[in-house]
N, C-alpha and C positions, 0 to 999 in steps of 0.2 A: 090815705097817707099821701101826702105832699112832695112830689120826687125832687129830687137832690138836681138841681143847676148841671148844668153841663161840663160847665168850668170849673165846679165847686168838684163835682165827680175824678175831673181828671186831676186836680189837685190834691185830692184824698188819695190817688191810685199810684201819684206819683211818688207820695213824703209814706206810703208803705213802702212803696217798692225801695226808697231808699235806706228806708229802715232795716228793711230784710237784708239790703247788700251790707249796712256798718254792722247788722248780728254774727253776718258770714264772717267778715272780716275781723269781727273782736274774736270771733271763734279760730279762725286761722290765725290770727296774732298770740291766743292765747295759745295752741298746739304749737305754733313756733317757738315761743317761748317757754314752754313745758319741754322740748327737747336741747332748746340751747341750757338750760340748765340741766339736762343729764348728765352725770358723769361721763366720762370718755372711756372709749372701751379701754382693759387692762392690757399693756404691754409683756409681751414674755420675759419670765421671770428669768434672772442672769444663773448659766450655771454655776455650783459651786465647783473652784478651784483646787484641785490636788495637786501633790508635786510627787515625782520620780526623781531619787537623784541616781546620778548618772556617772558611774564611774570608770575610769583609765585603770587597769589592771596590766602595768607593763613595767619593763626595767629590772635589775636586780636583788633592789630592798636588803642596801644593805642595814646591819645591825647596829642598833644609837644613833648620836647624834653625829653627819659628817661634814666636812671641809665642803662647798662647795664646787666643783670642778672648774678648770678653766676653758674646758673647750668643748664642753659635753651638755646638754639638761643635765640638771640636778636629777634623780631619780629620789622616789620618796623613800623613807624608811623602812623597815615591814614594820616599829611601831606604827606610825604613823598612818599608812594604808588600814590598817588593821582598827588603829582608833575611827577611821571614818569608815567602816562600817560598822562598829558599833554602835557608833551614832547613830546611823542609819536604824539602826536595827530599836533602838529607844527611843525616838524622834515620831513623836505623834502625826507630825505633819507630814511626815515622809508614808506613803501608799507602798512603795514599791518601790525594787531596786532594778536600772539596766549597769548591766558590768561588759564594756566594751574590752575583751580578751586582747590584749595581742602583741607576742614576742616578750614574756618575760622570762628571765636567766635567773633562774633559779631552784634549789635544792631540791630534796623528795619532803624535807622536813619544813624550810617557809610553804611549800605549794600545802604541805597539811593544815599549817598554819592559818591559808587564806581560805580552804575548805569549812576550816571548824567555824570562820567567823560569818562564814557564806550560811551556811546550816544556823547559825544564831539568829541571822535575819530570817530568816526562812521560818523559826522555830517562836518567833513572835505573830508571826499570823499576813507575812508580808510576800508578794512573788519577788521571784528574781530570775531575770531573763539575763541569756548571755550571747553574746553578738561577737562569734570567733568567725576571723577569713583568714589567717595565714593558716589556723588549722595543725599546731604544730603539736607532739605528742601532753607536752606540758601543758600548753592552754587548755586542752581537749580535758585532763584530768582533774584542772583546776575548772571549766564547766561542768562538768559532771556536777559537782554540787549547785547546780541551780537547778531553777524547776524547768524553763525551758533554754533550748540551745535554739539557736540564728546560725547558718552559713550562707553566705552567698551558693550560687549555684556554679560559678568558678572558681569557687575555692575548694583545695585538698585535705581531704585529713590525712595525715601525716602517724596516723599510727599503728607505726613497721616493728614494735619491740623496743627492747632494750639491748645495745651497743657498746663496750667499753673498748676502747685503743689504746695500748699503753706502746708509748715510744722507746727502743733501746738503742745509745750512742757508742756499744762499745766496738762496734767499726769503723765510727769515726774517727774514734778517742786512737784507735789504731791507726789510723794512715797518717794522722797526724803526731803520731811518737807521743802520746798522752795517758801516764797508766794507772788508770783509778788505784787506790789503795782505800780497801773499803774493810770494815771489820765490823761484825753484830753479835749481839745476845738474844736469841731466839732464831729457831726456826722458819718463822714466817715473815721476822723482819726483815723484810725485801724493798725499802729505801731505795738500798745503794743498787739495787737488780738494775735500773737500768742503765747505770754508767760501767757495769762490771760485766752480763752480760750480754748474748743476741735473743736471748727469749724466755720466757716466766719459766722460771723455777720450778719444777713439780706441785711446791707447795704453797708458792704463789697463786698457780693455775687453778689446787682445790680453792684457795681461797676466794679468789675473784668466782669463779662460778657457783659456790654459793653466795656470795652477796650478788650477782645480779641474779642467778635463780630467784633469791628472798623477797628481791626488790620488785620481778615480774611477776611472783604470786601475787607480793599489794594489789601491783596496778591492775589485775585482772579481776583481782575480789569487788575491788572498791567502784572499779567501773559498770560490774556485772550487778555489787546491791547497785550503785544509785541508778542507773538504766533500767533494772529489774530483766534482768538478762541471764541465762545460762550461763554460766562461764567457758565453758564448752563451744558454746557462738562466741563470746568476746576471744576466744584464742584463734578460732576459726577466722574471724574477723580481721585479728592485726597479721595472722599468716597469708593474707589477701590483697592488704594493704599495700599502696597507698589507695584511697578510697576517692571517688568522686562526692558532693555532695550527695547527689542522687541516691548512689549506694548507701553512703552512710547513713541515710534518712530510710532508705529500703529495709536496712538489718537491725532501726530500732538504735542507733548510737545518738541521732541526734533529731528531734524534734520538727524543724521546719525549714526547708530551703527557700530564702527569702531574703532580701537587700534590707540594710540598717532601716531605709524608712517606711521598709514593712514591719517590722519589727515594730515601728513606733506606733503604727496605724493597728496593729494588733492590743497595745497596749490602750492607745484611746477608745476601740474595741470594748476590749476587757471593763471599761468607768463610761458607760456611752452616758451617764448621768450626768456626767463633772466634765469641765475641760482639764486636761492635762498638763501639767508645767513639769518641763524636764530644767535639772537643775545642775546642767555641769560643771560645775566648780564645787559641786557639794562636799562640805567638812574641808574644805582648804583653806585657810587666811588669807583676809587680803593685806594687797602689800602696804608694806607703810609710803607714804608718797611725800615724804618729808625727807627732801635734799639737804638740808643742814649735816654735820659731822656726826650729831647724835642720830638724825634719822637714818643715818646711813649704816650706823654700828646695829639700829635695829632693826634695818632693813636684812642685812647679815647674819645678826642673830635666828631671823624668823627665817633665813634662806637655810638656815644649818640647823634647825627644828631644837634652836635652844630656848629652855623657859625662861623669861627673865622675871618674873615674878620670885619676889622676896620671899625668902623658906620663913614658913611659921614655926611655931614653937609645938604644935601637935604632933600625933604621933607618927611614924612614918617606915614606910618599904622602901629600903634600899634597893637598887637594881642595877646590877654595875655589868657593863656588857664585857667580854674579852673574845674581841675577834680579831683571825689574822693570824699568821706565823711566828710562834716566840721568838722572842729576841729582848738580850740586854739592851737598857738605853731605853728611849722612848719610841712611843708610837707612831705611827706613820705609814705614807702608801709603798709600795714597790712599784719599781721601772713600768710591769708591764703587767698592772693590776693586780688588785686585793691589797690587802691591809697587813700591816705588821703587828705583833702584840707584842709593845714593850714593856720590863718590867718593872721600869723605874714609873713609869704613865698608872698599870693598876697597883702597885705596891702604893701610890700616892692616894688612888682612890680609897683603896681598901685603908688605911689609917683616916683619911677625914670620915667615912662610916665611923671607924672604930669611935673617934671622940665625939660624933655628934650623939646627944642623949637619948636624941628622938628619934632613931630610929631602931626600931623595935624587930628589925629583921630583917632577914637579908637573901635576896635571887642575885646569882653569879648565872647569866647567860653566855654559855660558851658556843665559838662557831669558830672552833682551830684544830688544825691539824697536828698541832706539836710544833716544834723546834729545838732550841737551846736547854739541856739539860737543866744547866744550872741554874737561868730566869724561870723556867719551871719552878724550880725546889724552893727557890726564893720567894713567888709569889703563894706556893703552895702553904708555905710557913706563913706570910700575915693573915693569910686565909684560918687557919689553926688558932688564931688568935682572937678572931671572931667569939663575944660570946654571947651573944643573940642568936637565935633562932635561922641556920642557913641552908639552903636550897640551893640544889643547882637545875635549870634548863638547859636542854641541850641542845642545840640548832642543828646546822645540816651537817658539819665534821664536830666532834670532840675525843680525838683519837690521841696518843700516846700523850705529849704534855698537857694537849688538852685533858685528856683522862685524867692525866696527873694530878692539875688544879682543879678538878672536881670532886676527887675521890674520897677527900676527906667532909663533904659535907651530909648532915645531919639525914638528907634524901636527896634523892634525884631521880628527876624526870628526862626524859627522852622522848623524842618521837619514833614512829615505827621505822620512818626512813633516814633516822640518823646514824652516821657513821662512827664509830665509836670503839673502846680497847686499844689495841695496838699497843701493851705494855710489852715495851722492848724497847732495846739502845741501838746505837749505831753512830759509827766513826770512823774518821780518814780525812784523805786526801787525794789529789790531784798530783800526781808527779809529771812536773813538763818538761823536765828534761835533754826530753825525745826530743820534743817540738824544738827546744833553743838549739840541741845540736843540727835540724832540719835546714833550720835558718840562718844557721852560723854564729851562735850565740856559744862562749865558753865561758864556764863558770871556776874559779879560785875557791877552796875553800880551807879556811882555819878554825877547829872548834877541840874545847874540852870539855869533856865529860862522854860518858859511854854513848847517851840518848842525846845529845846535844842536836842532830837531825830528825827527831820524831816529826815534826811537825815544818820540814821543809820541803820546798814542792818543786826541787829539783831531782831529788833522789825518792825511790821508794822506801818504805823500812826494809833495817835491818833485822836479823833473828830476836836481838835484843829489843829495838824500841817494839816492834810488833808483840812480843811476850809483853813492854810494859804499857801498850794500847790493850791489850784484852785485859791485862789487869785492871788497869782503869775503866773496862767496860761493862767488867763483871761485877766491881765495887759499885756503880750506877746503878745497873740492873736490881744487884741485891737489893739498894735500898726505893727504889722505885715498888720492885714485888710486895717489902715487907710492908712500906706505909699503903700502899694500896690493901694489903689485906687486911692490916688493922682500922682502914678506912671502912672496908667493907662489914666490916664483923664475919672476915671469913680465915678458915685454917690456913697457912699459908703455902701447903702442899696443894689445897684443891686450888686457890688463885695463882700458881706456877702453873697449873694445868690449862686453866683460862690465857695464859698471858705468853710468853714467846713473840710475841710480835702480830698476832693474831686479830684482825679486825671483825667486828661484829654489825650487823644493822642495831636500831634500838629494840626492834621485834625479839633478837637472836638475846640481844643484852639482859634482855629483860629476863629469859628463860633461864638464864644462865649466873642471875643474880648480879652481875655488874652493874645495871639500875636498878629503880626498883619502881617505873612505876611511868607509863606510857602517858603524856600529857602535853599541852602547848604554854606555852610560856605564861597564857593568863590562867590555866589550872595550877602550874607552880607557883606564883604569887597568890592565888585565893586558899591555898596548901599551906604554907608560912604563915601569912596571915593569922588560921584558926590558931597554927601551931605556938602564935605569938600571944594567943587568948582574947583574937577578936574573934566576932560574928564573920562568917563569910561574908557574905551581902556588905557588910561595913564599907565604908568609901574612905580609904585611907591614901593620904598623898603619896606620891612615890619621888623617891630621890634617885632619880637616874645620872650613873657615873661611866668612864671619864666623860666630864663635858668638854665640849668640842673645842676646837682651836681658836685661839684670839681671832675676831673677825676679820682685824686688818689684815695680818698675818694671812689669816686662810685664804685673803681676798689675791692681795699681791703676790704669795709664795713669802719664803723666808728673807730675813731683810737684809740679809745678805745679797747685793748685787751681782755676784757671782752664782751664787746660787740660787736666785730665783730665774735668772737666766736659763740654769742648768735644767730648771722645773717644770718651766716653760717648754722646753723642747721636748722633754721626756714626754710630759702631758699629749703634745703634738702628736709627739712618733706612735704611742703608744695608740691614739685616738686613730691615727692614720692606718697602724696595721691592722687593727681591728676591722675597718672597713674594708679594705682590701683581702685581706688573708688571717680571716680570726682563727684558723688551723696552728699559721706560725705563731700569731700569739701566745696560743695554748702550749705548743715546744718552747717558744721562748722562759713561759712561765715555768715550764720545768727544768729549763737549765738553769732559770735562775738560784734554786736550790742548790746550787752545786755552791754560791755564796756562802752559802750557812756551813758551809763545811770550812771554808777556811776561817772565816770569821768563830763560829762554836765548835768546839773540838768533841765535844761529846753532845750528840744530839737523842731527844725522844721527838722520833717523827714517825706519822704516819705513811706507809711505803707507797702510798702512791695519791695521784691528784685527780681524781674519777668524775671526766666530767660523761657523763649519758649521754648517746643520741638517741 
């Protein structure tokens, strides 16, 4: 064989070798391009989103729709508060509830209120944490119904018991020549005790220590089930108090000493799957942002939690609130807080109920202590007239006229801590006299007839007008007794026995048949309801009365320039002593009752104004 050229050799050795290098390289071009066409790794998947809402459980929630205040927050309603945890509680989207506790003024009966609605959310499958730092006996009670409690670790719990102080002016009323003239039907009606004398009456003293005895059993029961506590340590407990966090979280009251954004780090915790959305404004509207005249009326309407939506023609639950101190005339605030019940304001409600067709039944929510006899009997009579299906609820007071305008309906609910009975009269005056002759004031006087002075308040009574004050007082009482027992479907010997002036919790009520039946305001409504021949569960509109005050009106004060002036400052003072000395406010609030005396000559009132520490 013939050998291959030299040049030929190196030519063949060269067009392989460059062959072999374009193989490499189609080969590496191809693996390049096998990896630039792989997909790209997968990025992590986004959590899914939950929400907390988040709510303010503060202020004193009063009852219905109100005026918004001039100098103050608006505070929400307890409807209101109470619908946004229901929401809470039906709202698929909502995981879980934080309830931020703190300083709210209010009854044994709303705190039941916000318990039963706390337990509703809870009773859907939901947590609810509670994040209290002032610590104060009410908040503490009202956490109690959630599953866990929050304190800061310098915050107190405040809970020392139950406290009542009742004030007596009749050494004032004395150095200043001032001589009550007071007269009652019943024993225990003790009203007029402290303008008459220096300290509780025997049967005042049994009285008041069974109602806070009553009132310390709840809060011992209640806090011992939901802690899952002895009671025996819960009593042990608040006779130790005031407690440190520390403590409190040592003996089992409260869950975890921890700052609000532990609390929250607990909760993202608790969903480590989901990110967390807390939702503070949850179930509040928002505002309307239309400055126009019309937006303005509706900005006001929504500021006073009034519907504006147009009433349909279906069927419908009345719900007419009556809170405040009777009184002839119409409704409205006093000087130095709380509300008046006038009886021209529910005598107007209760007839637009009467003629509207559609509604099929009717809750009168009561939260008063009594007043004026006769706006009593008055309202008590279109009540009577009612021929629908009626309920009463009972808020934190429904005591003597409040009784009154209860008594005749079809049932009634109470709560365990409501105040309640007090069927009894009382009446008088203020003789000043003293005080004008102090000062150097003399008085002329010309009159005919025997009684011509009963009701002047320079002189005390005479043997005469005094026999015709008790007569007048005893003609009340009689018919006060009789309609309440034919109210009741009871003898009217055994409801004499009940009544004297004698106040009861709802617990004591109930035992004793004056109610008949321990419930929150949405069990009395879902009560009528059936009794009206719906389904329970049915979703029936409700017609909630009196509605609130023209916006303008409620906006400006009355349009009297004299008198919104006058409204204005009162608002002021009122707002001013509260911060300073909410002690005198509370004296204030009870001299102001000494009005109703000369204003209503025969009153049913409850004998005293119990606020708890």
């Amino acid at each position: 064989m013939r050998r291959m050229p030299a040049t030929i050799a190196l030519v063949v050795s060269a067009l392989f070798c460059t062959y072999v290098a374009a193989a490499d390289e189609k080969k590496s071009a191809e693996a390049t391009a096998t990896k630039s066409v792989e997909k790209p790794a997968k990025k992590p998947e986004k959590k899914p989103v939950i929400t907390w809402a988040h709510l303010d459980i503060t202020g004193s929630y009063p009852e219905g729709a109100q005026a918004p205040p001039l100098f103050s927050k608006k505070s929400d309603s307890l409807a209101t508060i109470i619908e946004r945890l229901d929401k809470a509680a039906d709202d698929r989207k909502v995981t879980g509830v934080i309830l931020n506790i703190s300083g709210p003024t209010i009854g044994r009966a709303k705190l039941n209120e916000l318990r039963q609605a706390i337990g509703n959310i809870r009773a859907k499958g939901k947590p609810v944490y509670a994040w209290v730092d002032q610590g104060s006996s009410g908040e503490y009670q009202i956490a109690t119904a959630c599953d866990q409690i929050y304190m800061p670790e310098s915050a107190t719990l405040m809970l020392t018991g139950l406290r009542a102080e009742i004030s007596f002016y009749k050494n004032l009323f004395d150095k200043a020549g001032i001589q009550p003239e007071m007269l009652r039907v019943g024993a225990f009606k003790s009203a007029a005790e402290p303008y008459t004398r220096t300290e509780m009456s025997p049967e005042f003293r049994q009285e008041m220590n069974e109602i806070i005895g009553n009132f310390y059993e709840q809060m011992i029961s209640m806090i011992a089930e939901a802690r899952k506590l002895d009671p025996k340590a819960v009593e042990a407990a608040i006779d130790t108090a005031p407690l440190s966090a520390a403590e409190a979280h040592q003996l089992g009251l409260i869950d975890h000493v921890a700052y609000e954004d532990q609390l929250i780090d607990a909760v993202e915790q608790l969903n480590p799957e989901a990110d967390v959305k807390l939702s503070k404004r949850y179930g509040k509207k928002k505002m309307n942002l239309d400055f126009s005249l019309f937006g303005f009326q509706q900005t006001m309407n929504q500021l006073m939690g009034i519907d504006t939506k147009r009433s349909s023609k279906r069927p419908k639950i009345a719900v007419i609130y009556a809170t405040g101190a009777i009184t002839s005339g119409r409704s409205g605030s006093s000087m130095f807080g709380g509300q008046s019940l006038g009886s021209e304001t529910l005598i107007k409600a209760i007839r637009e109920v009467r003629e509207d067709e559609t509604v099929k039944a009717v809750v009168l929510r009561v939260d008063s202590p009594g007043g004026s006899a006769l706006a009593s009997d008055l309202m008590w009579r279109e009540l009577e007239l009612l021929e629908v299906p009626f309920y009463v609820s009972m808020g934190d007071t429904a005591a003597s006229g409040g009784y009154y305008i209860a008594m005749g309906a079809d049932r009634i609910f109470a709560e365990p801590g409501t105040l309640t009975g007090s069927i009894g009269v009382v009446g008088g005056k203020l003789a000043i006299g003293g005080l004008f002759n102090k000062v150097g004031v003399t008085t002329s006087v010309i009159s005919r007839g025997k009684n011509a002075g009963v009701f002047s308040t320079t002189d005390g009574f005479t043997e005469s007008e005094r026999a015709a004050m008790v007569k007048l007082l005893n003609t009340v009482y009689e018919q006060f007794t009789g309609k309440a027992a034919k109210g009741r479907g009871m003898d009217l010997a055994r409801l004499k026995e009940l009544a004297g002036g004698r106040v009861y919790t709802g617990t004591q009520a109930l035992k004793v048949g004056l109610v008949d039946e321990l419930g929150t305001l949405a069990d009395t409504i879902t009560a009528v309801k059936v009794k009206a021949g719906f389904d329970a569960d049915k979703n029936l509109e409700l017609k909630v009365l009196p509605k609130a005050p023209n916006p303008l009106e409620a906006f400006l004060g009355p349009m009297d320039a004299d008198a919104r002036s006058s409204a204005a400052q009162t608002a002021l003072l009122r707002r001013t002593l509260d911060g300073i000395a909410p002690e005198l406010t509370r004296q204030l609030q009870g001299l102001e009752l000494l009005r109703m005396f000369g204003n209503q000559r025969v009153l049913v009132l409850m004998p005293f104004n119990l606020h708890l520490n």
